[in-house]
N, C-alpha and C positions, 0 to 999 in steps of 0.2 A: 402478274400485276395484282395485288388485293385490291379487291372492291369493298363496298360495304353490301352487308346483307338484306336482309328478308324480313329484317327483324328489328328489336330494339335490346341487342347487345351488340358487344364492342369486340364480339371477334370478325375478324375479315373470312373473307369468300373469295377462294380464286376463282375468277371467270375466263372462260374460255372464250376467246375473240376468233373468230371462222377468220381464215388468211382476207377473202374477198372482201369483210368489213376491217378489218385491222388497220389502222394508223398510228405507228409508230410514234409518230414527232405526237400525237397528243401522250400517249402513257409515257413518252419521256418529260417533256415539255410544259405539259400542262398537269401540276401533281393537282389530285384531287381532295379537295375540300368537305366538308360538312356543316351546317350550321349547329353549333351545338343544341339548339331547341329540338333537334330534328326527331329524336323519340316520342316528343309528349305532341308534336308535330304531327309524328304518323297516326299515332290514335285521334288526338281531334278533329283531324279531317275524317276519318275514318265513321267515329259517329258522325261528323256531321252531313257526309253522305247519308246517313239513315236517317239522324233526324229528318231531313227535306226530301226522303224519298225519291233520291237521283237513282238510286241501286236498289232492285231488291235484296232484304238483310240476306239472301241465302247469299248473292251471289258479291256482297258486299264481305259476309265471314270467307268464302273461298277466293273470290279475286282481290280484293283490295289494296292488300302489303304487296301484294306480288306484283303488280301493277306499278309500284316504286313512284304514282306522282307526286307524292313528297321529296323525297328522293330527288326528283330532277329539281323542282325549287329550294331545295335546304342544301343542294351542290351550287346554286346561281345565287342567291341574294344574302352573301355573307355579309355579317357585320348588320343585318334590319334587327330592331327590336323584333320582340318575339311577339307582338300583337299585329305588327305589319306581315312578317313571315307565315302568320295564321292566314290571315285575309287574303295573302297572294296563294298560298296553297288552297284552298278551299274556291279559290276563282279559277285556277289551274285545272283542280279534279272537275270542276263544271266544264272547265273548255273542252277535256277531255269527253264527256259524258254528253254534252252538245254536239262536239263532234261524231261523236256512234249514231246521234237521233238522227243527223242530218244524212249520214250515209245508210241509215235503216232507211229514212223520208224517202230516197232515191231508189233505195233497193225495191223496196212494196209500192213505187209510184204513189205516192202519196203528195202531189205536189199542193194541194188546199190544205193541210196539214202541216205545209212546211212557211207558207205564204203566211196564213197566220201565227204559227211560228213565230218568222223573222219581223211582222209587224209586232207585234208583242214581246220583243228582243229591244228593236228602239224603242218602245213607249218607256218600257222598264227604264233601259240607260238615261233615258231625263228626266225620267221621277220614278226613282227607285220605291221610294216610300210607298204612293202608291200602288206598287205589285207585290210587296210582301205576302201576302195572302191570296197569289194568284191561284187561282185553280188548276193551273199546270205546273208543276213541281218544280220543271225547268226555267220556267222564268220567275217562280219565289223567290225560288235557290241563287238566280241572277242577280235579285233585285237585292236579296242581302248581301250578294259580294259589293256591289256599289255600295250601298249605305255604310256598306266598314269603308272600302277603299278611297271614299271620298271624303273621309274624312282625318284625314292624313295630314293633308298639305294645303293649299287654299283652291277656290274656285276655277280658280285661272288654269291650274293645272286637269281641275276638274274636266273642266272646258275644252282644253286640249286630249285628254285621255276620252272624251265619249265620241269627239270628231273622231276620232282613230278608230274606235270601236264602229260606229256606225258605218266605216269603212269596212270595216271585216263584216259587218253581217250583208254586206252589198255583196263581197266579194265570194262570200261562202253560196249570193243568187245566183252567181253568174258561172260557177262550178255547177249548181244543181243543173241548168240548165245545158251546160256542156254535157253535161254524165247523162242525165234522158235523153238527149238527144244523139248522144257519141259522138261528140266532140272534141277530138284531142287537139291543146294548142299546142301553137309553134313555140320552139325553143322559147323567144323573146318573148312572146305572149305568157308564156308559161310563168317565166321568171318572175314578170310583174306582175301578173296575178296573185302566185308563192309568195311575195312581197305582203301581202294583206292576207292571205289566207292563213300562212304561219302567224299573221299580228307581229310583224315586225318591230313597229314604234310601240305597239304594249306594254312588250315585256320590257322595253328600252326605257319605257315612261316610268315602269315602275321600278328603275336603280332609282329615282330621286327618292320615294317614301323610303325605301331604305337606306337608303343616304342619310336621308333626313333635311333633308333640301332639294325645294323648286329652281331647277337649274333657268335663269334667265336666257328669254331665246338668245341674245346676243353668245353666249355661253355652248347653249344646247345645240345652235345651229351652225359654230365653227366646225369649219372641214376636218380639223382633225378629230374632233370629238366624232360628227357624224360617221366620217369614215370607219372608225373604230366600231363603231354601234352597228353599224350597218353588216361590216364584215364578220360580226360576229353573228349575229342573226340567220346571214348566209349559206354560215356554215352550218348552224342549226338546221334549216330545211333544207339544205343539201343532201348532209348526210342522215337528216329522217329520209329523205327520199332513197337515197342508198341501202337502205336497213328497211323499207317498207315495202321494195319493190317486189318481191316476192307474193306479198299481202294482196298489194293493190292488182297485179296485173291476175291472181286468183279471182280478187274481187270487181275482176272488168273495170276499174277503174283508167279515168282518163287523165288525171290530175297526177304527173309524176313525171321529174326533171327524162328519168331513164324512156319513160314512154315517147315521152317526147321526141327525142333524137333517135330510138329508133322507128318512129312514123316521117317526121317530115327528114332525117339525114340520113336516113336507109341503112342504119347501124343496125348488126345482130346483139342482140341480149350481152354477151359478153362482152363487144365494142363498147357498148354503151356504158354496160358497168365499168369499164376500164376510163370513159371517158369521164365520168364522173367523179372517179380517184382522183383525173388530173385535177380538176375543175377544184375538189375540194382540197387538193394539197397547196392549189394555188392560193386560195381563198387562205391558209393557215397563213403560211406565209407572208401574203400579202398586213394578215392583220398581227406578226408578229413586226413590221413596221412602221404600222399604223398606230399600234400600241406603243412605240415608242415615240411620237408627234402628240398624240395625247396626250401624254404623261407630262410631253416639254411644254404644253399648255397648260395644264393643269398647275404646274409648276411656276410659271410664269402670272396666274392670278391671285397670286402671293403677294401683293404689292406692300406690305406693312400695315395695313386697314385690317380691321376685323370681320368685315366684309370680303374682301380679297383673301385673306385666311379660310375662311367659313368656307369660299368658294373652291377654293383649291383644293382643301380637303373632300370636298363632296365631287368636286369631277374624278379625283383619284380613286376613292367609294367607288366609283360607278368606273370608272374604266377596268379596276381589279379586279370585277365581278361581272364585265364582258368577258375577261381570260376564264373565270372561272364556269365561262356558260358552256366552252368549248369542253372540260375533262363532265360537268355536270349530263350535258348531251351525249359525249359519247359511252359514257357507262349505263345510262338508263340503258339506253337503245340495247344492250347486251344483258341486263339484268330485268328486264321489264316483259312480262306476259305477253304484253300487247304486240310485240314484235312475234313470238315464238307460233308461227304457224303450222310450224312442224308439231306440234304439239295437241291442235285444234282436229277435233272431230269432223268438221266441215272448216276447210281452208278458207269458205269465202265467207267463213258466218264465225265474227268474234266467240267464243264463252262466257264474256263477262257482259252482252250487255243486253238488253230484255227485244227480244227481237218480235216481242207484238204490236200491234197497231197502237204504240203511243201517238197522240195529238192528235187525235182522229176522233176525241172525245167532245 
């Protein structure tokens, strides 16, 4: 199956998919995408990792492209202009780069470093402006993805996108505090968690900017839409979870659908990965259904109004580019550093991210 590469030319890469990650129905099912921006994409994220100091340049010229989080946004948010596409990639490689802090914060006990931290995560999210010039690089670099990303679409949506977020940086407390303590939840504990820890409604929030319409809850909160949204996200942290387990259970981690089942349902390793295949073939499935109840909505807001036009066209946007999170997710996860632990000098200690006492300053 060609993937896209490494790079910013337009020859394909054949990737080799290990049998135990392999899904058929998506490399059949789901053909893969690219946003056409997506070259001048990779470089300006690229600098703009350096400019704000989320990487050191070294490890920003040897990890970065390879790392592919462009890549996974410029395969999800087809069809955004390329100024929305910048903002969401550049909020993405933060998430990313937030998420190494917070698993270094854990690893060196650092938990006064991570407390303030997460208090300076929400100040940012409601008055970005004021942290542009924060003294932690991690919350500048935050504070400029809101200042682009809010200004897209109006308040309302605003308003809605930092409830959400301040959701996840709850939910990234309540991981810290599982993993020092060795915590592993239960299946259903788990799941809801995963819910907010992947930023489910995030990434979901941001088809409208590239849409280019604030879908009305009435709209945003029908069951077929939600369904759709949600099963797609599903599958996103499922099979990050499938594709990380290796990592995490190196890196003693507790957070992971596979740890999970096999602590509280007394599965071995292989059970469990087998259980997860189901879980995740079911989740496809289910949301090649779902995808079509969408769509007859979507369809259906068509009423002869320019309004009902407008509408229909931006749920269809945004349901095309749910399909498209599935082939976007499953090629990273096999073309992306961050996966390849086999690769790592120490299995439980990334290469690409600065493993000294950051936020301890």
């Amino acid at each position: 199956m060609p993937a896209f590469p490494h790079s910013t030319t337009s020859t394909p890469t054949a990737i080799a998919v290990p049998p135990s990650l392999s899904l058929p129905v998506i490399e059949a099912a789901f053909p893969r995408q690219l946003h056409p921006y997506w070259p001048r994409l990779q470089e300006k994220t690229r600098t703009w990792l350096l400019e704000k100091r989320l990487m050191p340049a070294d490890k920003v010229a040897e990890y970065a492209d390879g790392l592919c989080y462009t890549d996974l946004m410029a395969g999800y948010y087809l069809g955004a202009p390329d100024e929305v596409l910048q903002a969401i990639a550049d909020y993405s490689a933060w998430f990313f780069v937030w998420d190494d802090r917070h698993d270094r914060d854990i690893v060196h006990r650092r938990p006064g470093a991570w407390r303030r931290l997460r208090f300076r995560l929400h100040a940012a999210l409601d008055s970005p402006r004021d942290h542009l010039r924060h003294e932690d690089p991690l919350v500048a670099a935050f504070a400029d993805c809101m200042v682009r990303l809010y200004s897209f679409l109006p308040q309302s949506w605003n308003t809605r996108f930092a409830g959400h977020f301040h959701e996840v940086i709850e939910a990234y407390d309540r991981e810290f505090r599982n993993r020092t303590k060795g915590i592993i939840p239960t299946v259903e504990e788990y799941l809801a968690l995963r819910r907010l820890t992947f930023a489910h409604w995030i990434w979901t929030d941001l088809l409208e900017p590239s849409a280019g319409c604030e879908l009305p809850d009435g709209v945003r909160k029908n069951p077929a839409f939600q369904r759709a949204a949600l099963l797609s996200q599903e599958f996103a942290a499922w099979y990050n979870d499938l594709c990380s387990l290796p990592k995490e259970i190196a890196g003693d981690e507790v957070h992971n659908l596979g740890i999970s089942l096999i602590k509280h349902q007394g599965l071995t390793l292989e059970e469990a990965i087998r259980e997860m295949r189901r879980l995740i073939g079911k989740c496809v499935d289910a949301f090649l259904v779902a995808e079509d109840d969408a769509l007859r909505f979507a369809d259906g807001l068509d009423d002869g109004t320019v309004r009902g036009k407008e509408l229909s066209t931006a749920v269809r946007a945004c349901v095309r580019n749910m399909r498209n999170w599935f082939s976007a997710v499953y090629w990273f996860h096999h073309e992306s550093g961050r996966y390849m632990v086999d690769s790592w000098d120490d299995r439980s200690t990334p290469p690409y991210v600065n493993n000294e006492a950051a936020g301890e300053k």
